[in-house]
Biotite code that builds the C-alpha atoms (Angstrom):
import biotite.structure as struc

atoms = struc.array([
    struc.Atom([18.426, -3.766, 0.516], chain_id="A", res_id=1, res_name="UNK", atom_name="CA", element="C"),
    struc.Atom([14.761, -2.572, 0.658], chain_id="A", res_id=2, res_name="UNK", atom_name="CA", element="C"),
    struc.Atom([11.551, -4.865, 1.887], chain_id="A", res_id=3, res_name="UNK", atom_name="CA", element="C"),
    struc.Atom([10.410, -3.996, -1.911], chain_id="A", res_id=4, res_name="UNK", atom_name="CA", element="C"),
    struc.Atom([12.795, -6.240, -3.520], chain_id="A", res_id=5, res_name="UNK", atom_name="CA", element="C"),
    struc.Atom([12.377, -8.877, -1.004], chain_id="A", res_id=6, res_name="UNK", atom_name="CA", element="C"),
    struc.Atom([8.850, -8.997, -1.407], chain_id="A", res_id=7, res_name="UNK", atom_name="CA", element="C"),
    struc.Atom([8.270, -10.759, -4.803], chain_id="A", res_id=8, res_name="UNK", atom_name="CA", element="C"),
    struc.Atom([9.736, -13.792, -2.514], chain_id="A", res_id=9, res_name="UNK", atom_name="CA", element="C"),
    struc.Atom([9.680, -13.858, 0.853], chain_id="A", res_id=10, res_name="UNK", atom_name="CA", element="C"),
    struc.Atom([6.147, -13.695, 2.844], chain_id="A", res_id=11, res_name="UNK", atom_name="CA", element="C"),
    struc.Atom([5.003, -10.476, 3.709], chain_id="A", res_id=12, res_name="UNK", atom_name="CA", element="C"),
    struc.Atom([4.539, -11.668, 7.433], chain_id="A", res_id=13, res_name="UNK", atom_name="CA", element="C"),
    struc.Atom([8.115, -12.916, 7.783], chain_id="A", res_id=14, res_name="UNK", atom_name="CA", element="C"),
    struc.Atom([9.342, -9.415, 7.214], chain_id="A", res_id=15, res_name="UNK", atom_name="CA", element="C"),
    struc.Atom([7.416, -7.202, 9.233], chain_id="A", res_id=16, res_name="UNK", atom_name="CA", element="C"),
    struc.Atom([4.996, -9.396, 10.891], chain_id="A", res_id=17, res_name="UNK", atom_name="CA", element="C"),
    struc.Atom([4.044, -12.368, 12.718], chain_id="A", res_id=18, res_name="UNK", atom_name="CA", element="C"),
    struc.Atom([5.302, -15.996, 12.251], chain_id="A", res_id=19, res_name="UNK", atom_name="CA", element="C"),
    struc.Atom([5.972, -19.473, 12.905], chain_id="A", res_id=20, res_name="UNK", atom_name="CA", element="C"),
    struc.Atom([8.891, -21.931, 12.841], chain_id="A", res_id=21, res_name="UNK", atom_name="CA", element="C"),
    struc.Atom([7.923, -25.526, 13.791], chain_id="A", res_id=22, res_name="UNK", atom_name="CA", element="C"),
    struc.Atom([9.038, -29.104, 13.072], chain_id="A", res_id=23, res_name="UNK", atom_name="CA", element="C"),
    struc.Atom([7.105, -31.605, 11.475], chain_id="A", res_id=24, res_name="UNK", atom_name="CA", element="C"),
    struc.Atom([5.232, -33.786, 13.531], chain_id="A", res_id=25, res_name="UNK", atom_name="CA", element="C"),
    struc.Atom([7.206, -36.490, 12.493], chain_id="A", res_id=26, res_name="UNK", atom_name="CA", element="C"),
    struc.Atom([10.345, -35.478, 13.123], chain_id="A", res_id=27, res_name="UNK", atom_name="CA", element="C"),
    struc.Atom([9.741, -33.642, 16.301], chain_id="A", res_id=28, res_name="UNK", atom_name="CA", element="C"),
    struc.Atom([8.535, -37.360, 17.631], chain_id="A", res_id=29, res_name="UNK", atom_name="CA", element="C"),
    struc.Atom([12.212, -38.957, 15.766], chain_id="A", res_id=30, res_name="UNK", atom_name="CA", element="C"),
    struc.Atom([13.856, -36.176, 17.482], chain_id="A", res_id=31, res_name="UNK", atom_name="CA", element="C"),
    struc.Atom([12.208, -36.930, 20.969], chain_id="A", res_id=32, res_name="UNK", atom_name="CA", element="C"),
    struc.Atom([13.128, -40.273, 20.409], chain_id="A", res_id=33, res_name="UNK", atom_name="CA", element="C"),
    struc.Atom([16.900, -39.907, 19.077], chain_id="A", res_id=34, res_name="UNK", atom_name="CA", element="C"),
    struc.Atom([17.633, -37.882, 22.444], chain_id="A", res_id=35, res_name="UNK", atom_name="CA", element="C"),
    struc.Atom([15.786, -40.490, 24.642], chain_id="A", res_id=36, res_name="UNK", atom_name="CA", element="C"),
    struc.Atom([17.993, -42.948, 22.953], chain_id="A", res_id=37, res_name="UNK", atom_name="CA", element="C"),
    struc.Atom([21.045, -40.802, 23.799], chain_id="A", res_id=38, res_name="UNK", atom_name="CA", element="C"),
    struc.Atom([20.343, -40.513, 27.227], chain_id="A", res_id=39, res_name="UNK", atom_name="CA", element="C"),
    struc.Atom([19.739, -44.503, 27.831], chain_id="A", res_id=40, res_name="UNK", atom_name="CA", element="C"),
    struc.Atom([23.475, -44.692, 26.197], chain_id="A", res_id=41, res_name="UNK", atom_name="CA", element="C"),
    struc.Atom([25.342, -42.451, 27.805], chain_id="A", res_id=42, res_name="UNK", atom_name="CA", element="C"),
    struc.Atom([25.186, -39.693, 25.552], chain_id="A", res_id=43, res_name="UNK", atom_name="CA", element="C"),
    struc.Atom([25.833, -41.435, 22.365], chain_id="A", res_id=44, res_name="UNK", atom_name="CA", element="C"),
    struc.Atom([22.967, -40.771, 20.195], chain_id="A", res_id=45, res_name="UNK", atom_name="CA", element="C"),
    struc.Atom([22.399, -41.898, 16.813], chain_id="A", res_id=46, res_name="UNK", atom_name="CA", element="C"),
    struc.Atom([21.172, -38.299, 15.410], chain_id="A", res_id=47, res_name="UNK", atom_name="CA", element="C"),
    struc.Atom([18.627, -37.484, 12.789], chain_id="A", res_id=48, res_name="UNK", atom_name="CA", element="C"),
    struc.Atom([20.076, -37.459, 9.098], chain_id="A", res_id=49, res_name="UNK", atom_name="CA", element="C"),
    struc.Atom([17.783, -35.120, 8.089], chain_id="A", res_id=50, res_name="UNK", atom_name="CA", element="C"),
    struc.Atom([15.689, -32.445, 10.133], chain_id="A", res_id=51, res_name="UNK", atom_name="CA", element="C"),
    struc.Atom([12.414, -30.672, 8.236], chain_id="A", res_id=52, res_name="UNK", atom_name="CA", element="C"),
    struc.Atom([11.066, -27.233, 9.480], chain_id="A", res_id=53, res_name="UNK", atom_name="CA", element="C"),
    struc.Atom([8.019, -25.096, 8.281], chain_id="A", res_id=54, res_name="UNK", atom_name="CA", element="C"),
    struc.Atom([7.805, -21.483, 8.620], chain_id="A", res_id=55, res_name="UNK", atom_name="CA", element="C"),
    struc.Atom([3.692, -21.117, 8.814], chain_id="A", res_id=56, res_name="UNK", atom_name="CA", element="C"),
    struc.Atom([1.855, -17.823, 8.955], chain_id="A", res_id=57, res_name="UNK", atom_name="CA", element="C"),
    struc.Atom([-1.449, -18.287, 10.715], chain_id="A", res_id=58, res_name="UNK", atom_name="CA", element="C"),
    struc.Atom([-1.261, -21.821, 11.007], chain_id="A", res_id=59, res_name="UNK", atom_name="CA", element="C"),
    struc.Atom([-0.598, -22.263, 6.930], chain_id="A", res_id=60, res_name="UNK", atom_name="CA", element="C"),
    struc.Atom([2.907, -23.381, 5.761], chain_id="A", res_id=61, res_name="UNK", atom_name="CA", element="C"),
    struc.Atom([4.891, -20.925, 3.441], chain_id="A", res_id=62, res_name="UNK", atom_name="CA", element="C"),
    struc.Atom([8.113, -21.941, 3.404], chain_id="A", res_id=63, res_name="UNK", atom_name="CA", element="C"),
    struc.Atom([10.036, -25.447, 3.651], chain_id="A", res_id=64, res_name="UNK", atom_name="CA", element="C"),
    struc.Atom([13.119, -24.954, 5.664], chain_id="A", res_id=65, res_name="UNK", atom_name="CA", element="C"),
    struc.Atom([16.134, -28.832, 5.512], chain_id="A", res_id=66, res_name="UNK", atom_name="CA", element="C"),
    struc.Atom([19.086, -29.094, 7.414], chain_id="A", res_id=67, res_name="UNK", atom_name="CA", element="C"),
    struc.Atom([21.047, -31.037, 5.166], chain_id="A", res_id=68, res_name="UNK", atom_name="CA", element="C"),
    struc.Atom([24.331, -30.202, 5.020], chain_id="A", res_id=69, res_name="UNK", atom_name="CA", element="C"),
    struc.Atom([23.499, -26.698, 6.000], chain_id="A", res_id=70, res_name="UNK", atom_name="CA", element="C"),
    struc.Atom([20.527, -25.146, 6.968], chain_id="A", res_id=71, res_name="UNK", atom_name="CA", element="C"),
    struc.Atom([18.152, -24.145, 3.290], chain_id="A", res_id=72, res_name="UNK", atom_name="CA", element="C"),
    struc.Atom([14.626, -22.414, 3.370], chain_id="A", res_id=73, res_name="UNK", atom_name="CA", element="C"),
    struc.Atom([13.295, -22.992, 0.498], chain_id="A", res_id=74, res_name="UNK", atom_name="CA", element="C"),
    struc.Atom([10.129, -20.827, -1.186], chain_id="A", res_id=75, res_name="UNK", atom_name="CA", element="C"),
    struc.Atom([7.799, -22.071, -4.359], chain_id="A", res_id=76, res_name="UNK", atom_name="CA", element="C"),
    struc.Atom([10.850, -23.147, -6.384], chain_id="A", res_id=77, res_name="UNK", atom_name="CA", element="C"),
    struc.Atom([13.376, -26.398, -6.327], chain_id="A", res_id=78, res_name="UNK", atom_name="CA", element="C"),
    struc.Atom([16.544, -23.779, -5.377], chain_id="A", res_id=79, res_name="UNK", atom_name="CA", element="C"),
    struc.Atom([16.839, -22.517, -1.867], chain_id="A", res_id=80, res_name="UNK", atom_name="CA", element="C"),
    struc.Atom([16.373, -18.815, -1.606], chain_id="A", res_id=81, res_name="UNK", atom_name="CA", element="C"),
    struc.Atom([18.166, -18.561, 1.980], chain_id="A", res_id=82, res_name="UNK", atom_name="CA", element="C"),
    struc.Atom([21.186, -20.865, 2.777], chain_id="A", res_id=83, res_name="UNK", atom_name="CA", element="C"),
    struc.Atom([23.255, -21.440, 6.065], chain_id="A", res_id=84, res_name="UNK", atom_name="CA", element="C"),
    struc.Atom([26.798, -22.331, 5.459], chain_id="A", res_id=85, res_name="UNK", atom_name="CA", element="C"),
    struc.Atom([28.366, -23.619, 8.753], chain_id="A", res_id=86, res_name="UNK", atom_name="CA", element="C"),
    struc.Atom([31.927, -22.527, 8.842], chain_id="A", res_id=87, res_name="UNK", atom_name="CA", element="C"),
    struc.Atom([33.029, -24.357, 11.888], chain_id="A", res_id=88, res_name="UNK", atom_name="CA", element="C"),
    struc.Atom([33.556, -22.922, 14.891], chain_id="A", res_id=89, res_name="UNK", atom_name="CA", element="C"),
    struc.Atom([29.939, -21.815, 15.558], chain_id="A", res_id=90, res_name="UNK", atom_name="CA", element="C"),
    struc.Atom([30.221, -19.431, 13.170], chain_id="A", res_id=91, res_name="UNK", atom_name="CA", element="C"),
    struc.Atom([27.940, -19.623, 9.877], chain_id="A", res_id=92, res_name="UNK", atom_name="CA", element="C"),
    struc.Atom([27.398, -17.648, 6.688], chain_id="A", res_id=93, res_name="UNK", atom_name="CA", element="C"),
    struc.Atom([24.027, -16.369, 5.773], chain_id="A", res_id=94, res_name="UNK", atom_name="CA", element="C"),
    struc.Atom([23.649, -16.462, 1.900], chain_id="A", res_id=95, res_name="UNK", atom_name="CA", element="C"),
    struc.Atom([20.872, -15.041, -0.094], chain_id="A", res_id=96, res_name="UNK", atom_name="CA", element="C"),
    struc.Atom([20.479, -17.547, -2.617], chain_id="A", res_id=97, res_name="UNK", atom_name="CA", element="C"),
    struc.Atom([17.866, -15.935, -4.686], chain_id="A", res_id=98, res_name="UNK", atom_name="CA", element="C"),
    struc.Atom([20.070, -13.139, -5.360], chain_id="A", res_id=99, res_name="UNK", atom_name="CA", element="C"),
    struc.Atom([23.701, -14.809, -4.793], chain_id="A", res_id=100, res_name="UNK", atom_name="CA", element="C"),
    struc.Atom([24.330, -12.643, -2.459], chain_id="A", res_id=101, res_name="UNK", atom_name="CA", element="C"),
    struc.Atom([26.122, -12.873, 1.767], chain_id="A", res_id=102, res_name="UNK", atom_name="CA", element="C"),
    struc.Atom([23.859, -10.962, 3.331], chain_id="A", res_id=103, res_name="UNK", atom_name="CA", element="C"),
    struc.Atom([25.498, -11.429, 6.728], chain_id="A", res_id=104, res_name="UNK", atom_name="CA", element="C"),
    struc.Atom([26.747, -14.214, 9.263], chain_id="A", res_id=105, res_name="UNK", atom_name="CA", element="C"),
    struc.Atom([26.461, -15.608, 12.713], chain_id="A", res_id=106, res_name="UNK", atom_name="CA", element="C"),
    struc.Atom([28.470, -16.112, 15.975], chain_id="A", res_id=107, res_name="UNK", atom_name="CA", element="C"),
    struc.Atom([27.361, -18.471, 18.083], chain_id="A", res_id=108, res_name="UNK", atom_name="CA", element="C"),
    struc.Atom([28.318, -18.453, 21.812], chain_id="A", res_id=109, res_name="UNK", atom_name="CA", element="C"),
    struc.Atom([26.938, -20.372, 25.394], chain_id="A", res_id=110, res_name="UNK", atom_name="CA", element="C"),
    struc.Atom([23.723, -22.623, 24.607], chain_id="A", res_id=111, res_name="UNK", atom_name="CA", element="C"),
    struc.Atom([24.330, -25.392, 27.277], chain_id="A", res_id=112, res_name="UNK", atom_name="CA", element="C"),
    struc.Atom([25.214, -24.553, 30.737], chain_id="A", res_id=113, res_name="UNK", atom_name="CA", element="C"),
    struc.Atom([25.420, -20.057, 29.783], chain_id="A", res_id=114, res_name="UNK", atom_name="CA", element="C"),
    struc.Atom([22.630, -18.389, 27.898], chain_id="A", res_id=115, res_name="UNK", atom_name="CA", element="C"),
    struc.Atom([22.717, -18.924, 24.253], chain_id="A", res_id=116, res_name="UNK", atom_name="CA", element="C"),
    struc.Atom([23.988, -15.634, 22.307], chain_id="A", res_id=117, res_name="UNK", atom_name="CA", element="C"),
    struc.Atom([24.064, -15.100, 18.850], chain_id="A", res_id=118, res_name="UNK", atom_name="CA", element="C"),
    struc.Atom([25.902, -12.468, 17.469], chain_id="A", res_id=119, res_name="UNK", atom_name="CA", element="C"),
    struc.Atom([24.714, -10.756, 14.105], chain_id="A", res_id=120, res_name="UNK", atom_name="CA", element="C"),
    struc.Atom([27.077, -9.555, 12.067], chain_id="A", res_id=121, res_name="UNK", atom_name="CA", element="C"),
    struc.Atom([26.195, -7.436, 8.588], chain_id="A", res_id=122, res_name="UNK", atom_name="CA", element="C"),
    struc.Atom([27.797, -8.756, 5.218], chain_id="A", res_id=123, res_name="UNK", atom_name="CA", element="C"),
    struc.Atom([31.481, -6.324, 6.375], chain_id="A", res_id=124, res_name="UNK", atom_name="CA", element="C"),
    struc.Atom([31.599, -7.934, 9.730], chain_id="A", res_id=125, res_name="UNK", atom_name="CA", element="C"),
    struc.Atom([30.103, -5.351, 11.745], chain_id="A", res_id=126, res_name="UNK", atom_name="CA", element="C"),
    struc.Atom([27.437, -6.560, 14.793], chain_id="A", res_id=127, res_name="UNK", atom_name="CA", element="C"),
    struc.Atom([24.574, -5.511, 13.177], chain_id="A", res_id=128, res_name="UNK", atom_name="CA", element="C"),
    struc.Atom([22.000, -7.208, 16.007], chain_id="A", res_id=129, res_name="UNK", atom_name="CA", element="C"),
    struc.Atom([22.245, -9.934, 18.738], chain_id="A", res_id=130, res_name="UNK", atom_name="CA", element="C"),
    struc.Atom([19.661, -12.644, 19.448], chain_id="A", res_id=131, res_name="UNK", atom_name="CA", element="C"),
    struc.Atom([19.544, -13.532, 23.089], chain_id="A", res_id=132, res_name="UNK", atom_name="CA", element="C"),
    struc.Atom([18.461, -15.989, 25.745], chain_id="A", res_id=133, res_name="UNK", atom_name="CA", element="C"),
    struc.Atom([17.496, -14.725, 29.331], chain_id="A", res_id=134, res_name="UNK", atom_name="CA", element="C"),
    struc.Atom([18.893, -16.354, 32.052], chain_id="A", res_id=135, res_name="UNK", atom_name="CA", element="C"),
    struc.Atom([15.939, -17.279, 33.526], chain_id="A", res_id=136, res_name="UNK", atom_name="CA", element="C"),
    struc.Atom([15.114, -18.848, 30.107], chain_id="A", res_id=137, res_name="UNK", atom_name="CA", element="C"),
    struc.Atom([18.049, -21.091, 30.592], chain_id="A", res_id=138, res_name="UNK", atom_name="CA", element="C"),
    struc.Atom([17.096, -21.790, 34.320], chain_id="A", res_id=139, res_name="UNK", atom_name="CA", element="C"),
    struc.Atom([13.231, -23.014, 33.303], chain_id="A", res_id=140, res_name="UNK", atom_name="CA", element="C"),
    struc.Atom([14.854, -25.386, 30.367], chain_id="A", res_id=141, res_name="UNK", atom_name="CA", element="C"),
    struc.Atom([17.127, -26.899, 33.120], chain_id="A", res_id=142, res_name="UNK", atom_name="CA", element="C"),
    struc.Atom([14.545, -27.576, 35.614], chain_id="A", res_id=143, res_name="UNK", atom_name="CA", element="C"),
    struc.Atom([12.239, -28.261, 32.666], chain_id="A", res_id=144, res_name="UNK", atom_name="CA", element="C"),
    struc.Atom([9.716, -26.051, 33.615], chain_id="A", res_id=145, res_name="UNK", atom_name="CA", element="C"),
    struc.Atom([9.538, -23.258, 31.381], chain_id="A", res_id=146, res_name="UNK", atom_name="CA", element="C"),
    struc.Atom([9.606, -22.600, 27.608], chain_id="A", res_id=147, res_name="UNK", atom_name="CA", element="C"),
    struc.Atom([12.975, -21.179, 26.049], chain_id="A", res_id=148, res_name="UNK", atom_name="CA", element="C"),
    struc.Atom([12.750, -17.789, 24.577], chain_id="A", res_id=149, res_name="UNK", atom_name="CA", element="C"),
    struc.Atom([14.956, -15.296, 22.958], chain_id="A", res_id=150, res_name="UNK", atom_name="CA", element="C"),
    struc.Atom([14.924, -11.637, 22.350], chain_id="A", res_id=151, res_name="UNK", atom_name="CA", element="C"),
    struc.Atom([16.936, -9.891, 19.513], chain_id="A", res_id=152, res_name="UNK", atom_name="CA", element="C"),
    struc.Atom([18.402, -6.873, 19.893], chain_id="A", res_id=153, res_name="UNK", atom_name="CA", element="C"),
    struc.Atom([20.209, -3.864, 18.261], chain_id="A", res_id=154, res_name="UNK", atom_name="CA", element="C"),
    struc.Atom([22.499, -1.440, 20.361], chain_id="A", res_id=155, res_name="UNK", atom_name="CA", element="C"),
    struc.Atom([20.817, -2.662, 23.539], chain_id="A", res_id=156, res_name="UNK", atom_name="CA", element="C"),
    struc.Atom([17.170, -2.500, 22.610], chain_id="A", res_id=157, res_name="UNK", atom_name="CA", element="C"),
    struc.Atom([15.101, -5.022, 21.576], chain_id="A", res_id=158, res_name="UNK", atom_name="CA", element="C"),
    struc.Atom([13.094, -4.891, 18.475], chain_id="A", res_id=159, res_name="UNK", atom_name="CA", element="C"),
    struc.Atom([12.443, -8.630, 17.946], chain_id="A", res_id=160, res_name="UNK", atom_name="CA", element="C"),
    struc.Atom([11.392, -11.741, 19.989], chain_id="A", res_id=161, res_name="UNK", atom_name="CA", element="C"),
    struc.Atom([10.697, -15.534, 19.626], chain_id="A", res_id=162, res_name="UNK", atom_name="CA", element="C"),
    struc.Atom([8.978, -17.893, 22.192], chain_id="A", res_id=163, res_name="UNK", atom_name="CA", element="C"),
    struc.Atom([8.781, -21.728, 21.879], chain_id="A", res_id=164, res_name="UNK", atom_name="CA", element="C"),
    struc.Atom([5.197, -22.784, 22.493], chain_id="A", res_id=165, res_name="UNK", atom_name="CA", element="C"),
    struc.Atom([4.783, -26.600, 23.460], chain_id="A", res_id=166, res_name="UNK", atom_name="CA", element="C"),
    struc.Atom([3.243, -29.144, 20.833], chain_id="A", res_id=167, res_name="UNK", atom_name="CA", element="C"),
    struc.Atom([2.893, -32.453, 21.060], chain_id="A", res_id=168, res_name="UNK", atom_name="CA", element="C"),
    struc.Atom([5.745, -34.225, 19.270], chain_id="A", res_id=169, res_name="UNK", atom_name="CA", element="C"),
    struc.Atom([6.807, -31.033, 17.981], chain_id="A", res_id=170, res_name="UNK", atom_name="CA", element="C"),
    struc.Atom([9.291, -27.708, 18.280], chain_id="A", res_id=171, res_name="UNK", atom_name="CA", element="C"),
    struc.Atom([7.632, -24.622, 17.502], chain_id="A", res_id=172, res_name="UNK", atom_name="CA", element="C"),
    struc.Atom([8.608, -20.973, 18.048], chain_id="A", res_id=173, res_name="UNK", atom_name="CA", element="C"),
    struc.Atom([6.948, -18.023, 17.461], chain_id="A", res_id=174, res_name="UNK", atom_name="CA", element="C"),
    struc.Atom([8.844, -15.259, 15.664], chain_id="A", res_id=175, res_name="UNK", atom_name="CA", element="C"),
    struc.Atom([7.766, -11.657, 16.295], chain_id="A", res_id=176, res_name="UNK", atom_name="CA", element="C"),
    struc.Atom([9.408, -9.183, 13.823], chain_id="A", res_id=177, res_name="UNK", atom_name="CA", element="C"),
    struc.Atom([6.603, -6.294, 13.879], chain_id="A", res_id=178, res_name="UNK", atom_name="CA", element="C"),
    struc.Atom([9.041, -3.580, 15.423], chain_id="A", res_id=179, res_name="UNK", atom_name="CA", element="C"),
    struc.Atom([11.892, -3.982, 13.415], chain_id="A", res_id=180, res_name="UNK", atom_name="CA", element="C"),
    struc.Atom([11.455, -0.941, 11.676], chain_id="A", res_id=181, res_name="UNK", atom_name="CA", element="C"),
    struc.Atom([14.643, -1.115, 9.004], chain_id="A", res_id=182, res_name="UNK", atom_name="CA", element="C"),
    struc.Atom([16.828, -1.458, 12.356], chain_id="A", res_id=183, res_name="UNK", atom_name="CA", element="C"),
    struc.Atom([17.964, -5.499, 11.467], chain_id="A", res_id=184, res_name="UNK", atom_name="CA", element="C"),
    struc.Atom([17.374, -7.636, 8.126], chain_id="A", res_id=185, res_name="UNK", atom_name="CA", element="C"),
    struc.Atom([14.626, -9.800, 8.428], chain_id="A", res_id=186, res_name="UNK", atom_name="CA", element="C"),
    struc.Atom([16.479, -12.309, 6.710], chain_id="A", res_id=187, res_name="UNK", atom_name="CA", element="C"),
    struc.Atom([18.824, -12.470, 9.639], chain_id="A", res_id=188, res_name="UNK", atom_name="CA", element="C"),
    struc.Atom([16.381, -13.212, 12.019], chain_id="A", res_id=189, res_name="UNK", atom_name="CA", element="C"),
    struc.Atom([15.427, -16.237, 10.694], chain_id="A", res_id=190, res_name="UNK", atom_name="CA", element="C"),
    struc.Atom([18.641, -17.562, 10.585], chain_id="A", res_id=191, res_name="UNK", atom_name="CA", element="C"),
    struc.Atom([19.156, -16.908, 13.690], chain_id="A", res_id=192, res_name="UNK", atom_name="CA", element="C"),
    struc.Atom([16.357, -18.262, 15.009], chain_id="A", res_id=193, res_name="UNK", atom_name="CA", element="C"),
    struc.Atom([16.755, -21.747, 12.617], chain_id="A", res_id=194, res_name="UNK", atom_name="CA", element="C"),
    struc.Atom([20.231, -22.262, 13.806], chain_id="A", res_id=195, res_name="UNK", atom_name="CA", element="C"),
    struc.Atom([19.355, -21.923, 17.544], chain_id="A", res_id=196, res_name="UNK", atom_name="CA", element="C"),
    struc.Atom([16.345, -25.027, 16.211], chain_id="A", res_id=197, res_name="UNK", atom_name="CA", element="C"),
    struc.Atom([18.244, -26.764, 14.286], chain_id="A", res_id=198, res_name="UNK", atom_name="CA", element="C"),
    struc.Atom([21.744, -27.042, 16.329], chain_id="A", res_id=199, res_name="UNK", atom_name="CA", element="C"),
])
């Protein structure tokens, strides 16, 4: 798959550049809330039906991203042109819905008390890529004093990154794709970056 075909579609920033994921105010605050609420009962929360993201390239939204029974970025038109089918077990399809095509999946391991790692695998089930947390990533968001951040990698080096930045009432993370090179589908990024959001 070539950036040429992806182009007519996907924002020319969120495959080679610079960009944004962030919640909407609204339900950044409903999310705040829901796990205050879970906390003052024991770890019962009520949850959010519905979560809304926006992928924003300086500062302007370009694409709608629901998790709604699965994880769906949507572009100018009603149909979803990247879907994220969870298959249990962590583990979750990547579908290009544009072109009905799997373009890959993901394998999700540690995210509570070991650093998150996401495993990228291609559309035969080879690791194509792995997005990563630092340890000392996990350490700040356990004595709340530093910002989680991740770095994705192929055959040891890295050649992406993403860094939450602190908004009021909001999640946002900022997604840096500029040295892929061809190495790891930009496509996969973003899912792996929405799933470590969204879950």
């Amino acid at each position: 798959m070539t950036l040429d075909t992806l182009r007519p579609i996907w924002p020319e920033p969120v495959l080679t550049g610079r960009y944004s994921v962030r919640t909407r105010r609204r339900d950044g605050a409903a999310q705040s809330l829901s796990t205050s609420f879970a906390v003052l009962n024991g770890g019962v929360s009520s949850g959010v039906a519905k979560q809304q993201f926006l992928v924003t390239v300086d500062g302007e939204p370009r694409l709608v991203v629901m998790k709604q029974g699965g994880i769906k970025v949507y572009s100018a038109g009603p149909a979803p042109v990247l879907v994220l089918r969870d298959l249990g077990q962590r583990r979750y399809e990547v579908v290009d819905h544009n072109l009905d095509t799997v373009i890959g999946s993901l394998h999700v391991t540690g995210g509570f008390t070991r650093p998150a790692r996401s495993t990228i695998l291609d559309p035969d089930g080879r690791t194509a890529g792995e997005l990563v947390q630092p340890p000392a990533a996990l350490v700040g968001r356990w004595l709340l004093v530093g910002l989680d951040r991740y770095t994705i990698e192929v055959d040891g080096s890295r050649v992406a990154q993403a860094r939450e930045r602190r908004r009021m009432f909001a999640m946002e993370v900022e997604v840096d794709v500029s040295e892929l090179a061809g190495r790891l589908d930009p496509r996969l990024v973003l899912a792996a970056v929405l799933q470590r959001m969204a879950y």
